[in-house]
Each structure stands twice: as C-alpha cells, then as structure tokens.
Residue frames as qw, qx, qy, qz and C-alpha x, y, z in Angstrom:
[[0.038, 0.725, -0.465, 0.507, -98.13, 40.60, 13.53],
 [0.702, -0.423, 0.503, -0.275, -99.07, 38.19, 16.52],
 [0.977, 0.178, 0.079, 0.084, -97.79, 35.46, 14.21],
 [0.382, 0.787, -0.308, 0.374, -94.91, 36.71, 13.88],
 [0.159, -0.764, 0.415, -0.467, -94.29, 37.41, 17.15],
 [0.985, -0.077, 0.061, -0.144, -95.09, 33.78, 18.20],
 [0.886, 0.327, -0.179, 0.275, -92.40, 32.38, 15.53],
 [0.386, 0.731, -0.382, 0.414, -89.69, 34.66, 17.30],
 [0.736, -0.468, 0.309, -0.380, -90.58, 33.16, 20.81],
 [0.989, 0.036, 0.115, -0.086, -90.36, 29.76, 19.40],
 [0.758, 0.553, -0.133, 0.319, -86.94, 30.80, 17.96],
 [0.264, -0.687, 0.427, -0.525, -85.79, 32.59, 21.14],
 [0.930, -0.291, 0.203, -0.101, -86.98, 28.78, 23.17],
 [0.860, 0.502, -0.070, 0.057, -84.97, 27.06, 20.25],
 [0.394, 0.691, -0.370, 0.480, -81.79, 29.01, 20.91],
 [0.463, -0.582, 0.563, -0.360, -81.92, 28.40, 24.83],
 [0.931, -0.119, 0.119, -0.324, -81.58, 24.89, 24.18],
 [0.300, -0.605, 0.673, 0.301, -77.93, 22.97, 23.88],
 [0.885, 0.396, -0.200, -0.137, -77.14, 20.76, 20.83],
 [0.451, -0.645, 0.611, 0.077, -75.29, 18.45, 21.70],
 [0.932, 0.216, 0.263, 0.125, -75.30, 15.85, 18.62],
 [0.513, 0.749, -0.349, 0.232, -72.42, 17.22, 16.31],
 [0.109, -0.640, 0.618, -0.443, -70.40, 17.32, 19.85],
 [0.920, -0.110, 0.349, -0.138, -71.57, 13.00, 20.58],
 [0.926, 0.315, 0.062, 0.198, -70.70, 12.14, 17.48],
 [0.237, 0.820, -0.433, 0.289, -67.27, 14.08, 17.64],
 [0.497, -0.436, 0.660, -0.357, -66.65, 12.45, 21.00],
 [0.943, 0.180, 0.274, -0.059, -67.64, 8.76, 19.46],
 [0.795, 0.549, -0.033, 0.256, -65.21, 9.13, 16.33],
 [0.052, -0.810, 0.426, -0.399, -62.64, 10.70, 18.67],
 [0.787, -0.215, 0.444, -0.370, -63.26, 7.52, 21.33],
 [0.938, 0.197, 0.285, 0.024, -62.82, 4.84, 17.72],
 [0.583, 0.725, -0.214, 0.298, -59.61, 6.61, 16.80],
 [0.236, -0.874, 0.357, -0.227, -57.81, 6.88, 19.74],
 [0.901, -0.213, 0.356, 0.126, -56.41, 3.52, 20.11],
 [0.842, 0.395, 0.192, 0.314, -54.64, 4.42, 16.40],
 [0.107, -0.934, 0.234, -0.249, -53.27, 7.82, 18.25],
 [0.625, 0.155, -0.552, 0.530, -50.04, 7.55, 20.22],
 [0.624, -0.647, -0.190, -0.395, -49.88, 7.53, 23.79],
 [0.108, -0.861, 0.428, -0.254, -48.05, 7.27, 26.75],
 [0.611, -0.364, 0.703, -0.029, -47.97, 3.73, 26.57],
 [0.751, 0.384, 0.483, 0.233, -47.65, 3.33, 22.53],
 [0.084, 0.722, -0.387, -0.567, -45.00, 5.29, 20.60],
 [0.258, -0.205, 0.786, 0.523, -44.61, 2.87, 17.51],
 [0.500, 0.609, -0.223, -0.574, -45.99, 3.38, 14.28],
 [0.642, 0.164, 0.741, 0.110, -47.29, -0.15, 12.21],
 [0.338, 0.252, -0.577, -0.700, -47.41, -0.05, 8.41],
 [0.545, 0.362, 0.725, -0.215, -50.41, -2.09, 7.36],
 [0.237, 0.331, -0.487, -0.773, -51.72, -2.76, 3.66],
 [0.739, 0.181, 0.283, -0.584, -54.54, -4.64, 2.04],
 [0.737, 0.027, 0.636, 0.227, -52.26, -6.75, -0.14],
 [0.622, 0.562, 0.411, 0.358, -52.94, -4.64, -3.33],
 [0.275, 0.526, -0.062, 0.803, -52.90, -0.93, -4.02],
 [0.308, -0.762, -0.346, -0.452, -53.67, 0.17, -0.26],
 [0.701, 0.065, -0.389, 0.594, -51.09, 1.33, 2.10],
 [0.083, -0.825, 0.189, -0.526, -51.37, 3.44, 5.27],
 [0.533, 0.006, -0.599, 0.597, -49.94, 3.30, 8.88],
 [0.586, -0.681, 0.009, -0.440, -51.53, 4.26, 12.66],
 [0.231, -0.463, 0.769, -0.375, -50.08, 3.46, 16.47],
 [0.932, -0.142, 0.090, -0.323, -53.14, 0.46, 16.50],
 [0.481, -0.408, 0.776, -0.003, -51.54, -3.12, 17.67],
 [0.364, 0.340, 0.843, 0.202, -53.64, -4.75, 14.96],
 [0.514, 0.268, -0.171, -0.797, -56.01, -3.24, 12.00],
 [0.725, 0.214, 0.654, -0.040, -59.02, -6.09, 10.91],
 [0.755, 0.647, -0.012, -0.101, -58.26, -4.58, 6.86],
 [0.284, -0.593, 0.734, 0.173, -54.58, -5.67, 7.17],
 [0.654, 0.329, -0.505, -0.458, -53.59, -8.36, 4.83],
 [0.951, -0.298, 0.077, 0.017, -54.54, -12.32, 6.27],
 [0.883, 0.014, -0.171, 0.437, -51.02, -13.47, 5.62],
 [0.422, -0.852, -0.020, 0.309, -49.74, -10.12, 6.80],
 [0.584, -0.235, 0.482, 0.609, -47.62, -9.08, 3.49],
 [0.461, 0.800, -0.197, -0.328, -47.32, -7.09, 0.57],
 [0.717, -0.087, 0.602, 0.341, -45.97, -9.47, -2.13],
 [0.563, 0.686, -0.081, -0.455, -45.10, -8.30, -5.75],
 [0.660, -0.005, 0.682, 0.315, -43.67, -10.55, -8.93],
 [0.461, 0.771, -0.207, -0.387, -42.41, -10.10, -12.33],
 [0.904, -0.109, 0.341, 0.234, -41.05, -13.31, -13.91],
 [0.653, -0.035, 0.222, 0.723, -39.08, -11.30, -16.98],
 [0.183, 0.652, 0.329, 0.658, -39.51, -7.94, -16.84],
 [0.008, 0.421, -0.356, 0.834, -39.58, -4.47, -14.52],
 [0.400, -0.679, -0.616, 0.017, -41.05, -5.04, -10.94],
 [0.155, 0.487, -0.198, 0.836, -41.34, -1.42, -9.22],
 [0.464, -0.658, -0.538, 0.248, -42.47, -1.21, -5.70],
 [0.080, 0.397, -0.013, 0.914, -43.24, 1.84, -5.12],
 [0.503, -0.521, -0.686, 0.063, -45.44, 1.32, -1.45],
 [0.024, 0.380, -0.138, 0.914, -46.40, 4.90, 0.71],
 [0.466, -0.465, -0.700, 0.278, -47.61, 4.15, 4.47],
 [0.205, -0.625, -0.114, -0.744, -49.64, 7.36, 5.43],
 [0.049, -0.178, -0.830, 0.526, -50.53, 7.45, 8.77],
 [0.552, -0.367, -0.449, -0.600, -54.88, 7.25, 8.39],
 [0.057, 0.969, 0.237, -0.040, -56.68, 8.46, 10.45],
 [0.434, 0.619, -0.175, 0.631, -54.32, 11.14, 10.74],
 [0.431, -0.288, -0.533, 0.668, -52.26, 12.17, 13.62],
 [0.217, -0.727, -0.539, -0.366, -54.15, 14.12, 15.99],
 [0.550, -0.785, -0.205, 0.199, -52.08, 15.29, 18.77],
 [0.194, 0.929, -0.270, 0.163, -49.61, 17.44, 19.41],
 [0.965, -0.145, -0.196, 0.095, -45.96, 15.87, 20.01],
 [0.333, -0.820, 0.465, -0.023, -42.71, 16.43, 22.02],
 [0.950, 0.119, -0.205, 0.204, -39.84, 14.15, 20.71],
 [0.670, -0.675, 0.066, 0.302, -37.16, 14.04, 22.93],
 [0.133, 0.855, -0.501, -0.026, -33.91, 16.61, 21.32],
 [0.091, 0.563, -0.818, 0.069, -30.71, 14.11, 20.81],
 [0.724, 0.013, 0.648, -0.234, -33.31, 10.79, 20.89],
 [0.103, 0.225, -0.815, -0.523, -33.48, 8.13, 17.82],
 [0.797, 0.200, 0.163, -0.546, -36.34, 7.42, 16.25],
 [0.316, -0.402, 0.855, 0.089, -35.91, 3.91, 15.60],
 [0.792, 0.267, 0.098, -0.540, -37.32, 1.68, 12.43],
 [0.355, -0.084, 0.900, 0.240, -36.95, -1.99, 11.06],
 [0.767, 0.330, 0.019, -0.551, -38.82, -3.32, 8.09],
 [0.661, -0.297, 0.677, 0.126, -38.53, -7.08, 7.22],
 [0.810, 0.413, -0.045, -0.413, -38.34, -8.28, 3.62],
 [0.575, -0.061, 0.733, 0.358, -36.96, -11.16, 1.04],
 [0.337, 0.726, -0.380, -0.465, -35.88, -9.71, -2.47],
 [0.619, 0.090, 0.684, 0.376, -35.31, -12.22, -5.47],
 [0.528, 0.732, 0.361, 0.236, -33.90, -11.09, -8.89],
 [0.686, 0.036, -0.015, 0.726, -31.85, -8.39, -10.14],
 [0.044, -0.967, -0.248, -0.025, -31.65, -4.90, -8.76],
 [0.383, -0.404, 0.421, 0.716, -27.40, -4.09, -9.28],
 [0.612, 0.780, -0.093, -0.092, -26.93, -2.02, -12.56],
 [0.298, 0.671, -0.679, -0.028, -23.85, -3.40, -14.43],
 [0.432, -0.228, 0.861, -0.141, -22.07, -6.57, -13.67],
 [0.081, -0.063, -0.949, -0.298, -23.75, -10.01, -15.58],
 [0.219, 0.261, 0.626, -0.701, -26.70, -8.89, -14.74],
 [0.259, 0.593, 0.730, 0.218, -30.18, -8.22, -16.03],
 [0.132, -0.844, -0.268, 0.446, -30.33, -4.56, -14.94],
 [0.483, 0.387, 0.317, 0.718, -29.02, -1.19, -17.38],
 [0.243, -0.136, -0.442, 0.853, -28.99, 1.36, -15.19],
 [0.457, -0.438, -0.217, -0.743, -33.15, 1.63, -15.16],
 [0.689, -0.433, -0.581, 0.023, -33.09, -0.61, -11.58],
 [0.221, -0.558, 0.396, -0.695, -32.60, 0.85, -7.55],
 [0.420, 0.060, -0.856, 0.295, -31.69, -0.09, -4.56],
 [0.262, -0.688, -0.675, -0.045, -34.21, -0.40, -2.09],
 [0.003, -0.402, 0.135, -0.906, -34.98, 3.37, -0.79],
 [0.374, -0.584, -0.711, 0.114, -36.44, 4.25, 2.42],
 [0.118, 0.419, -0.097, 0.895, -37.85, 7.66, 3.42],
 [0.315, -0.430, -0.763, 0.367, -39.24, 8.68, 6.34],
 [0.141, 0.478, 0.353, 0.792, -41.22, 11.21, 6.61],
 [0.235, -0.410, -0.622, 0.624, -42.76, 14.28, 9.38],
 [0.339, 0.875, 0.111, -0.328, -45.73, 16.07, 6.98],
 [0.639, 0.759, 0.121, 0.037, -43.79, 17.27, 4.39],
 [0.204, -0.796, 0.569, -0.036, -40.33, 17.23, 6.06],
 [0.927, 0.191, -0.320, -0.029, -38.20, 14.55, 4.90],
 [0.633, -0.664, 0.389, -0.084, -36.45, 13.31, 8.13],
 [0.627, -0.363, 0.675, 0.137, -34.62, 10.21, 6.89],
 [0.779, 0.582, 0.124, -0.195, -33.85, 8.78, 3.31],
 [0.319, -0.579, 0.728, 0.181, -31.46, 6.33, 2.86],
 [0.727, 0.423, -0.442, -0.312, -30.67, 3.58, -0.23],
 [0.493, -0.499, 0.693, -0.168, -30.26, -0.07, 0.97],
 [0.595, 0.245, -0.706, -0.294, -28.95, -3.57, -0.52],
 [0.602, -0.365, 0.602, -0.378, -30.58, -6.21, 0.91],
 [0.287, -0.325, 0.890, 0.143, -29.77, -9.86, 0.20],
 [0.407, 0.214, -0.692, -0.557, -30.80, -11.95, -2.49],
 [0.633, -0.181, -0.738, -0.150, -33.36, -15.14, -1.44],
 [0.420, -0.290, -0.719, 0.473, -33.59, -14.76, 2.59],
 [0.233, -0.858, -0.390, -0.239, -35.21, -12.90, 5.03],
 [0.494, 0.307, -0.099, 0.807, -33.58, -9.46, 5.75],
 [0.246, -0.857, -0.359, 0.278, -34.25, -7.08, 8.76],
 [0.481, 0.486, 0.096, 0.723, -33.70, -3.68, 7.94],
 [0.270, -0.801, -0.419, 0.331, -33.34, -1.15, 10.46],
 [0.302, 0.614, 0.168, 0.709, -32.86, 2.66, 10.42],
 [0.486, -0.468, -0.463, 0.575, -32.23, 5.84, 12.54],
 [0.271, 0.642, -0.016, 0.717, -32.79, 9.65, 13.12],
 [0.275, -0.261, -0.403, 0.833, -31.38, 11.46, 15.66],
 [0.021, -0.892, -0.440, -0.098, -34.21, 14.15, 16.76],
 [0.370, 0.319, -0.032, 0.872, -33.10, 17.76, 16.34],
 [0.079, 0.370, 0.469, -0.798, -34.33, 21.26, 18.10],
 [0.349, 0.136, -0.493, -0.785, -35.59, 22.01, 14.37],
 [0.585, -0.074, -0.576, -0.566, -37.96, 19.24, 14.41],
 [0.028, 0.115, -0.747, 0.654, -38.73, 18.54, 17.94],
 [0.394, 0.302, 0.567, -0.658, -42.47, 19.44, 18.20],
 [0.191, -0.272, -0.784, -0.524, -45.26, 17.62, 15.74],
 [0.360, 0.140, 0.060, -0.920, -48.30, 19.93, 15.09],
 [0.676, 0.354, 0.635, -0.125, -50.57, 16.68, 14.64],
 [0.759, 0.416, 0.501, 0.013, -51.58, 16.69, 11.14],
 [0.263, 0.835, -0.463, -0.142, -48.88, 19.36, 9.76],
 [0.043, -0.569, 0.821, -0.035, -46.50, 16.51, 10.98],
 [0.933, 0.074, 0.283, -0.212, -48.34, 13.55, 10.00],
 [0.492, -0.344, 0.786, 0.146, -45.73, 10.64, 10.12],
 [0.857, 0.492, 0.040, -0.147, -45.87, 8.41, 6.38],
 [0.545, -0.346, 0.703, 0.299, -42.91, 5.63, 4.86],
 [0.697, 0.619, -0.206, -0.296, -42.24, 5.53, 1.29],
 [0.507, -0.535, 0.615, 0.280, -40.40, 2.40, 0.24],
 [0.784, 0.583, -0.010, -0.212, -39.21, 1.86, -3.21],
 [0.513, -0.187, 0.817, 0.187, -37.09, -0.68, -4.97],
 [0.744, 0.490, -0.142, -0.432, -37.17, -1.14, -8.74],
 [0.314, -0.414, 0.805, 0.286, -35.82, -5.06, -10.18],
 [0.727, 0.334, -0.392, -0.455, -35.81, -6.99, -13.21],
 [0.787, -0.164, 0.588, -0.084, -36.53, -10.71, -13.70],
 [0.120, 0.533, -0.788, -0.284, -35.23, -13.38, -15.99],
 [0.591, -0.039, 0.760, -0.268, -37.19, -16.15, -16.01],
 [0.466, 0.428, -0.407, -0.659, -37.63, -17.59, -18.74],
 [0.859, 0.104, 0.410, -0.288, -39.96, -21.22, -20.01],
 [0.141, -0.513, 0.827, 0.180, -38.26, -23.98, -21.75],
 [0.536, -0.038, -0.819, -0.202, -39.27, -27.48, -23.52],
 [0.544, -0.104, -0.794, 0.253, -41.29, -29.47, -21.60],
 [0.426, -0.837, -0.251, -0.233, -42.44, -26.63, -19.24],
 [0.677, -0.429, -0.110, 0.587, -38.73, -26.53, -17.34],
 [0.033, -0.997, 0.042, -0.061, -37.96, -22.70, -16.25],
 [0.645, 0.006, -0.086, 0.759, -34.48, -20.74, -15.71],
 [0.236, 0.511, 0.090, 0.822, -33.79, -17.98, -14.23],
 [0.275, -0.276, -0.623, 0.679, -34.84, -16.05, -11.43],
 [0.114, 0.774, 0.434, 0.446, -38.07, -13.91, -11.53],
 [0.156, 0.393, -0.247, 0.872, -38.01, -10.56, -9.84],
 [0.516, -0.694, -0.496, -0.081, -40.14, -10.75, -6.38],
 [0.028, 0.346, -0.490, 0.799, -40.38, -8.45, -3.34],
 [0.655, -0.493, -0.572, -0.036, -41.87, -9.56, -0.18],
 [0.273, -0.480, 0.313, -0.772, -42.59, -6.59, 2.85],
 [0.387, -0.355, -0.765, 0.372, -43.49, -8.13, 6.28],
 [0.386, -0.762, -0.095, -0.512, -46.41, -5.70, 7.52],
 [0.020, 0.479, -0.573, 0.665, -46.84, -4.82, 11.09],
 [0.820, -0.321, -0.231, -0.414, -49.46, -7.71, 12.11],
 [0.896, -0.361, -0.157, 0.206, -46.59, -9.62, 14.34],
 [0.465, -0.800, 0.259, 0.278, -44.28, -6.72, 14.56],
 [0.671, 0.102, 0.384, 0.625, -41.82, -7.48, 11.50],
 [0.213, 0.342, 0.122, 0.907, -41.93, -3.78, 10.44],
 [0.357, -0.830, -0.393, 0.171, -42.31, -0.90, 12.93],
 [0.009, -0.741, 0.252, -0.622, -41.26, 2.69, 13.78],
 [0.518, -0.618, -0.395, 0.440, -40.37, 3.54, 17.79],
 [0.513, 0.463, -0.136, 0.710, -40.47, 6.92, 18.16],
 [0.322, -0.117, -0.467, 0.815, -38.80, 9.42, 21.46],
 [0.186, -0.738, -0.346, -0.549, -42.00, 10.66, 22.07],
 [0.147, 0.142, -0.666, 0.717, -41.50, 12.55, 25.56],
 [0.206, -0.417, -0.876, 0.126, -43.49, 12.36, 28.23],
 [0.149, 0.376, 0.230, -0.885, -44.64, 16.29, 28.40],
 [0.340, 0.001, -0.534, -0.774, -46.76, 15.18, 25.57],
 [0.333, -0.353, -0.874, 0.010, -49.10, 13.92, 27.49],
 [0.017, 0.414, 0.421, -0.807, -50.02, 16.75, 29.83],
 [0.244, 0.700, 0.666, -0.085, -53.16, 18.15, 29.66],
 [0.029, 0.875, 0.012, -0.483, -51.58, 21.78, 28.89],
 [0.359, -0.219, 0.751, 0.509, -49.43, 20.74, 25.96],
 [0.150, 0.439, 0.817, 0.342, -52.67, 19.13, 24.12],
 [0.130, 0.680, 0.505, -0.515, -55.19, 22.35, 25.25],
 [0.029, -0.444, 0.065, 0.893, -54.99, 24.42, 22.40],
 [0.042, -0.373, -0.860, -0.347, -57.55, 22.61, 20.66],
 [0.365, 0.046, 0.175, -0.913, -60.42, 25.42, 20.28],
 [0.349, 0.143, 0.861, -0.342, -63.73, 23.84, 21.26],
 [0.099, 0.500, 0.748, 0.425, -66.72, 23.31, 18.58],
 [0.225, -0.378, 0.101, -0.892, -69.09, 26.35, 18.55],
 [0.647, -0.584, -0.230, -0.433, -71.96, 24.37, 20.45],
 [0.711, -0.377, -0.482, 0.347, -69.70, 23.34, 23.10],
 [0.358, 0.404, -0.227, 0.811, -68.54, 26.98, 23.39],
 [0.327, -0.437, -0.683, 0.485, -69.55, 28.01, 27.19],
 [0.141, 0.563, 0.188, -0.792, -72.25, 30.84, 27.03],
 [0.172, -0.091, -0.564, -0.802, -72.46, 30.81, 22.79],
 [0.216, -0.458, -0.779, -0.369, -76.32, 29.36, 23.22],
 [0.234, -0.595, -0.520, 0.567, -76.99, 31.46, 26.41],
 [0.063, -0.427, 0.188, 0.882, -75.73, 34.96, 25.27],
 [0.094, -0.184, -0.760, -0.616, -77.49, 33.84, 21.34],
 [0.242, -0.394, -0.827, 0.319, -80.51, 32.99, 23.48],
 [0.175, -0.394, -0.319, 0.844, -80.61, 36.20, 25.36],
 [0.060, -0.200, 0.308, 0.928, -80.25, 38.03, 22.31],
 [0.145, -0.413, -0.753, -0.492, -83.64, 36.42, 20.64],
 [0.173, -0.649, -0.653, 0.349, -85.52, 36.78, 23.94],
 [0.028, -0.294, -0.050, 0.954, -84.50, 40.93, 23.76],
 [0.065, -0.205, -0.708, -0.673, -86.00, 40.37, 19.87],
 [0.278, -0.474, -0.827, -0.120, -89.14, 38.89, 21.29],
 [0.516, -0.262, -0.365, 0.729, -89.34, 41.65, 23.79],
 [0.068, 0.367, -0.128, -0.919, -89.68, 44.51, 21.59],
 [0.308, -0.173, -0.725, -0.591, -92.15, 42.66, 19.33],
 [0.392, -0.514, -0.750, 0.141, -94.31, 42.17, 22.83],
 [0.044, 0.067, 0.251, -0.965, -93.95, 46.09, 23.99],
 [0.306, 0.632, 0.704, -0.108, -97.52, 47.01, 24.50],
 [0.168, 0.482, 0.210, 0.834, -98.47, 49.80, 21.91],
 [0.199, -0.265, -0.478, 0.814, -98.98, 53.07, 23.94],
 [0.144, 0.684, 0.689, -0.192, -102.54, 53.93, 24.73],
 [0.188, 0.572, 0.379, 0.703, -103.95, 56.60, 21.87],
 [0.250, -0.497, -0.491, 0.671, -104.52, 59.76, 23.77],
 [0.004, 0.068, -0.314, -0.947, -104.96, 62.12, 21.07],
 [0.329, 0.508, 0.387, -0.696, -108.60, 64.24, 21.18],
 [0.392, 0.503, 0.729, 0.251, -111.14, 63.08, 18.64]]
C-alpha cells in the first residue's frame, strides 16, 4: 500500500509539470513554413517542379528542390506527348483568407510548344490531341478552366483571370488549398533518314517554373486577413491549453490525498 501511494505522488508531481516539446516543435515547423504561407506582403503563388514527376506550388520566392534550369521540359520525336503537370500547393495552406469580392485573381505561365496539337487540317493529330488546358483550382472548387492555343516554336506568355465572387470569397486554409493543373496532349513527326538527316518536327513542351517569375498566380488577398481576429479560431494543442495540467494536476494530488488519510484510531474494546 505505501508503494502505491508513493507512485501516485510521483504521478500527481508529473502532472503539475508543463510539456512543452510537442508545442517547440509545432512552433519550429510553423516558423520553416511560414515564408511558403501568404502574407501581407506576398499574395502570389509559384509553381515549382523537380524536372520529372514532381510538381507542387507555395507563396516561397525561391524553393532549393526547384529544377537548376528552372523548367519542366517534355519530348516525343513521333508519337503522343501528354503533359499532364498538377501544382499542389505543399506544405499546405494554412491560414484563413479574405479575397477581395469583384477582385481578379491574376495568372501567367510561360511556355514554347513544338509539334502538332490541331485535330484535322494536314496535320499529324485525329482527334486524340488538346489544346493546352488550364484549371485553377480553390480545394475542390474549380474556379477557372479555360483551353488555350499557344504558338508553335517561340516563347508564349499566357495569362488568365477570375473575378472573385461572394460564393468564394473566404479560404478555410486547407479546405481551399490553391493547386494548377495544366494539360496539353501533341503528336510528333520526326522521322530519321539516310545518312542520319531528320524531318519533321518532334512534339516538345517547355513550362517556365516560378524561379525568375515566368509563371505565377497574384491573388486579391484583402488586408482583413491579416488581423489577429480573423486567424484566432485556431484551437490551441491540449498542452498549451491554459489550466489543462493545473486542474489534471489538482485532480491527482486529491487521488494522493485519500490514499494518505490516516486510518482512524481502533477504539473498539478487546
């Protein structure tokens, strides 16, 4: 029994004590994400990719796993190239947002197309090719999604617009996590000859990431998204909850308490 009672002391100390690691490291990985959050002095959204199959998007001015030459390139010398490329925002969006009613989210994205992506005509195409598509996207709300021809052989800014509505005004952080889907399906011709001498035209696409700003979002974030009352409804970890370790605490000590009553002196006549 006095062992006992001991361990419930020790478990009663235990419980008066804060923990604060779970709530560091929260604050640290909060602290190495925030730069990829939006803010009152970054509203644009970068598309970044690793060159192969890895494609997401954050507010950061730079990522170091971006590709060195700062592109997504694909090639098919006679046969189907499909780009099919989906910029998530990673981390995911953490705050809560206010876009300004009757503002335009604004996006460019730069590329150079080579090869055939018309169906019909002297082409190469038979109505399995598409014109580039861009969708834009707020969580699982498709905001924008629009089909564009962009020139053969040259670089080609593309830009796009959506007028913000009352309907889709406020992004619930990660319900409304922001993400670009851009697809584009062409066929090449190319074709090898005597002698090694080519014809034809293979099928390439070439995206400009967001390492120097050739493809970007801007969006009308307002500026009540920034207030501390806007963002508050974030409920707080349990150890940071004011009183949880006190009240808990208490409760052991009572425990300990009633295991320490003294036992009441035997009075009863031998």
């Amino acid at each position: 029994m006095r062992g006992f009672r001991i361990l419930v002391t020790l478990m009663a100390i235990m419980m008066l004590v804060p923990v604060h690691g779970n709530a560091d490291m929260t604050a640290m990985q909060q602290s190495q994400n925030d730069e990829e959050q939006p803010d009152a002095n970054n509203t644009t959204l970068r598309i970044w990719s690793n060159g192969n199959q890895n494609h997401w998007s954050h507010f950061g001015s730079s990522d170091d796993q971006n590709q060195e030459e700062n592109m997504w390139y694909g090639e098919s010398k006679s046969s189907t190239l499909t780009v099919d490329l989906k910029f998530t925002m990673k981390p995911t969006l953490t705050k809560r947002l206010n876009m300004t009613v009757g503002e335009d989210i604004v996006g460019k994205i730069k590329v150079n197309v080579n090869g055939d992506y018309q169906d019909g005509g002297d082409g190469n195409c038979n109505n399995d090719c598409s014109n580039l598509t861009l969708k834009l996207k707020s969580g699982a709300t498709t905001l924008h999604e629009q089909e564009y021809a962009p020139a053969l052989g040259s670089d080609t800014d593309i830009t796009f617009t959506y007028t913000i509505t009352e309907e889709d005004s406020l992004w619930d952080k990660s319900a409304a996590n922001p993400s670009l889907h851009v697809y584009m399906k062409l066929k090449g011709n190319e074709q090898t000859g005597f002698f090694g001498t080519t014809s034809g035209q293979a099928a390439e696409f070439t995206l400009y990431l967001s390492g120097d700003n050739s493809s970007k979002i801007e969006f009308p974030i307002d500026e009540s998204s920034w207030d501390e009352a806007f963002q508050s409804d974030e409920m707080p970890m349990p150890v940071e909850t004011p009183g949880f370790t006190l009240v808990a605490g208490a409760a052991a000590m009572g425990m300990a308490a009633v295991w320490f009553r003294p036992r009441p002196e035997d009075n009863s006549d031998d």
